[in-house]
PLY file of the C-alpha trace (Angstrom):
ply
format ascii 1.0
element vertex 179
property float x
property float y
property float z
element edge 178
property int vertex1
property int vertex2
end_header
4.26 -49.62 -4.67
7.62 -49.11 -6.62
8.71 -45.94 -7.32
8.22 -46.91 -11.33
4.40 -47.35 -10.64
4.05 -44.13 -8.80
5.96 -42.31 -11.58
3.49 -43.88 -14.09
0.89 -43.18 -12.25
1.98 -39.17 -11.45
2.39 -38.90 -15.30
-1.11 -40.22 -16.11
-2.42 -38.25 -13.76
-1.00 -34.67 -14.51
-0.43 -35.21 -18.59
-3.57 -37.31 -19.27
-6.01 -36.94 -16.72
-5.73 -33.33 -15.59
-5.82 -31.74 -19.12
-8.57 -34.17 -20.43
-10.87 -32.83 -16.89
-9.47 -28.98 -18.16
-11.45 -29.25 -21.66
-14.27 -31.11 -20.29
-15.35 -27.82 -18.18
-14.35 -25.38 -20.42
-17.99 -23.69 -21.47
-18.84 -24.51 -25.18
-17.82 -21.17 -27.38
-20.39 -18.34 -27.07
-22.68 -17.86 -30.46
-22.65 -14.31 -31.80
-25.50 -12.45 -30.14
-28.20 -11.75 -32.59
-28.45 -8.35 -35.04
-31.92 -6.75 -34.39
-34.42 -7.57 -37.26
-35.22 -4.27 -37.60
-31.66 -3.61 -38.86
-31.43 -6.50 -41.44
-34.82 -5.83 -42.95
-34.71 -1.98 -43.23
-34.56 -0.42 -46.83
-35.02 3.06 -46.16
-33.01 5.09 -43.49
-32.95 8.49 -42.10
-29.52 10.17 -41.67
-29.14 12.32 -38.63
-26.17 14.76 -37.54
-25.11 14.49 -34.50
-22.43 17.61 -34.05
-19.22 17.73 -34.85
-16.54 19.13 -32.73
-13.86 21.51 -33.74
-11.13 22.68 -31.13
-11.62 26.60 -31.94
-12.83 27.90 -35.66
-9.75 29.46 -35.69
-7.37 26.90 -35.40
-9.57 23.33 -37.05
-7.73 20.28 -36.54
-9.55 19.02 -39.33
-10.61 20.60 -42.75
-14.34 20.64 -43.68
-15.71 22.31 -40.81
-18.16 20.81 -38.17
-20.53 18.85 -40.69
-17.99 16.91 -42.54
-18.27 13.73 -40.86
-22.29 14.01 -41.52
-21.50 15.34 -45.14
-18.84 12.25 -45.77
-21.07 9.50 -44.30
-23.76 10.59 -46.19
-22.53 10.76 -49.39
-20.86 7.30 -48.94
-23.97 5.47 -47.85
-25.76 7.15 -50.79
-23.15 5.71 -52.85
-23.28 2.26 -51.05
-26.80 2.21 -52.24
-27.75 -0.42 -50.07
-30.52 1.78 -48.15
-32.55 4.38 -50.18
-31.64 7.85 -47.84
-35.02 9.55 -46.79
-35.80 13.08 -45.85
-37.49 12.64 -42.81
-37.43 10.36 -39.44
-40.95 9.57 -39.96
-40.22 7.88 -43.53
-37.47 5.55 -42.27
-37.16 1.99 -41.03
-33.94 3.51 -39.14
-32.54 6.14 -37.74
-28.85 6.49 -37.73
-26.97 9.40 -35.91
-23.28 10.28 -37.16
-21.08 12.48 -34.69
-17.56 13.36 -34.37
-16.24 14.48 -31.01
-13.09 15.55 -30.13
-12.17 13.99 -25.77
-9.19 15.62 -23.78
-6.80 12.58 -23.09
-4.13 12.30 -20.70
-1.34 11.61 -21.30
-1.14 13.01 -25.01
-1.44 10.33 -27.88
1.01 9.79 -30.08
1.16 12.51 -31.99
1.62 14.73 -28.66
-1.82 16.25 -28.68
-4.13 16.02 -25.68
-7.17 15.48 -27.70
-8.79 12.25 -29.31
-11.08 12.35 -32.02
-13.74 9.67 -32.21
-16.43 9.00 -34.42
-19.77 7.75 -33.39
-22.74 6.42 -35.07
-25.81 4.81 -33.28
-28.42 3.13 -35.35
-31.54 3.84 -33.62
-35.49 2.53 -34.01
-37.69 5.55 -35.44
-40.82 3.70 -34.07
-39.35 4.03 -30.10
-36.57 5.68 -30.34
-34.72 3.02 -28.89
-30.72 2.14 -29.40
-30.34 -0.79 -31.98
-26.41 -0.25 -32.47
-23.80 1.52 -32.11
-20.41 1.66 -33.51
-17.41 4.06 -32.14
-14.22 4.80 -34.12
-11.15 5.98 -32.64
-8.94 8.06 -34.48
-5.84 10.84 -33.84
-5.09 13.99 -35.10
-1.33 14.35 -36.54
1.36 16.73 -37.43
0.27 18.03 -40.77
-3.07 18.95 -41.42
-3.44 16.04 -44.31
-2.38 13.61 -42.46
-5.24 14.42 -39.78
-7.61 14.81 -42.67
-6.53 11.53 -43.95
-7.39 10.22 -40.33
-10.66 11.79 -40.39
-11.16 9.61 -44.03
-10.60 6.82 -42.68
-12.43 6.71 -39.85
-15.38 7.72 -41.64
-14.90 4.97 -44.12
-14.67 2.33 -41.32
-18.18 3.82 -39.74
-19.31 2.91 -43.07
-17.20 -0.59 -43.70
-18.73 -1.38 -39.82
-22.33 -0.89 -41.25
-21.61 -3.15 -44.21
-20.52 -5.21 -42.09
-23.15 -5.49 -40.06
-26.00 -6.28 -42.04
-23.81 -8.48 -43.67
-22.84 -6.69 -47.24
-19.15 -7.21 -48.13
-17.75 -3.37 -48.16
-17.08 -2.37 -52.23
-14.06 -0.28 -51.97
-15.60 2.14 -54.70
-18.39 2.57 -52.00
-16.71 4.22 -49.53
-15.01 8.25 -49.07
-14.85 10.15 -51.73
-11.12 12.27 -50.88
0 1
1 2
2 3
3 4
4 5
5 6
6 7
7 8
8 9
9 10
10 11
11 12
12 13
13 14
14 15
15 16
16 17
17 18
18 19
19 20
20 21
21 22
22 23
23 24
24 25
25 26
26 27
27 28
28 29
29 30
30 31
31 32
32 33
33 34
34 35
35 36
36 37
37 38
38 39
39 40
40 41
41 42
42 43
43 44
44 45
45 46
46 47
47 48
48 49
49 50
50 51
51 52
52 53
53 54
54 55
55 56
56 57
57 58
58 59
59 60
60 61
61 62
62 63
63 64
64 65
65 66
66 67
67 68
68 69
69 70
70 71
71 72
72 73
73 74
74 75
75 76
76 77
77 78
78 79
79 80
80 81
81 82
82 83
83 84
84 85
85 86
86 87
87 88
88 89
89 90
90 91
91 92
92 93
93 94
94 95
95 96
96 97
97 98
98 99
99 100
100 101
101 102
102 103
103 104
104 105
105 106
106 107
107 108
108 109
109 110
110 111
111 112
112 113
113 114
114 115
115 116
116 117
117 118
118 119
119 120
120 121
121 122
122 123
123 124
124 125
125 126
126 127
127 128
128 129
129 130
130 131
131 132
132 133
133 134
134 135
135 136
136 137
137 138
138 139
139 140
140 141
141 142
142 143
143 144
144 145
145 146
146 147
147 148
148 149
149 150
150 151
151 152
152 153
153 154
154 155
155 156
156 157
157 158
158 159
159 160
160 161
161 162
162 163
163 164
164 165
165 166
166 167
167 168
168 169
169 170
170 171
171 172
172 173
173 174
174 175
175 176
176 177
177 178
């Protein structure tokens, strides 16, 4: 063989063949899992709090007291108005369960403090109890108490923009936080 051919060859092998064997065994892309039924069907839900955490009562990190992240994502699903809110567990075709909780981190975030805020909500069955979904949203306290405020806003409004989301309403901007 002349050195030509086995160039050739070389070439064919690693720039046409190898790459063209790569994409044949790459798996085909995964399809989204699917939302539970119970979730995309449901038209009346129950709102539960979780807790909220607060450093010390003398010293809040955020305005609003333990009950505001409850209080917020209440009032923004009620303005939503995509579920009608019920009174009672036993009324609803979900459950969902808002908390705030406040992890020590190490090292300190950005803003220097050893604590991270996150926001939780977990959409559960009221039949069995049993987890549907659950979304967790990270946020950080800052400085100046409204920017951490403004933190907590937001965070609250993407628990609700996630929910939208996920039962697939496109989030109205009016819907969300009142500030």
């Amino acid at each position: 063989m002349t050195s030509h051919f086995c160039k050739a060859l070389l070439h064919f092998f690693f720039f046409v063949l190898l790459p063209a064997l790569a994409l044949a065994q790459k798996p085909a892309p995964a399809r989204p899992a699917p939302i539970p039924s119970q979730i995309l069907a449901a038209k009346k839900i129950f709102i539960a709090n979780a807790g909220g955490d607060e450093m010390t009562r003398q010293d809040a990190i955020f305005t609003g007291g333990p009950a505001r992240a409850y209080n917020q994502f209440y009032a923004a699903m009620k303005t939503w108005g995509r579920f009608e809110i019920v009174g009672s567990p036993a009324e609803a075709d979900l459950l969902f369960e808002v908390r705030q909780e406040t992890f020590a981190v190490a090292p300190p975030s950005k803003t220097g403090s050893p604590y991270h805020p996150e926001f939780r909500l977990t959409i559960r069955d009221p039949k069995n109890d049993a987890l549907l979904w659950g979304f967790d949203v990270h946020s950080e306290f800052a400085t100046w108490q409204g920017a951490s405020d403004r933190n907590f806003d937001l965070a609250v409004d993407q628990l609700v923009t996630d929910v939208q989301g996920l039962v697939g309403m496109t989030p109205n901007a009016a819907s969300v936080t009142n500030r």
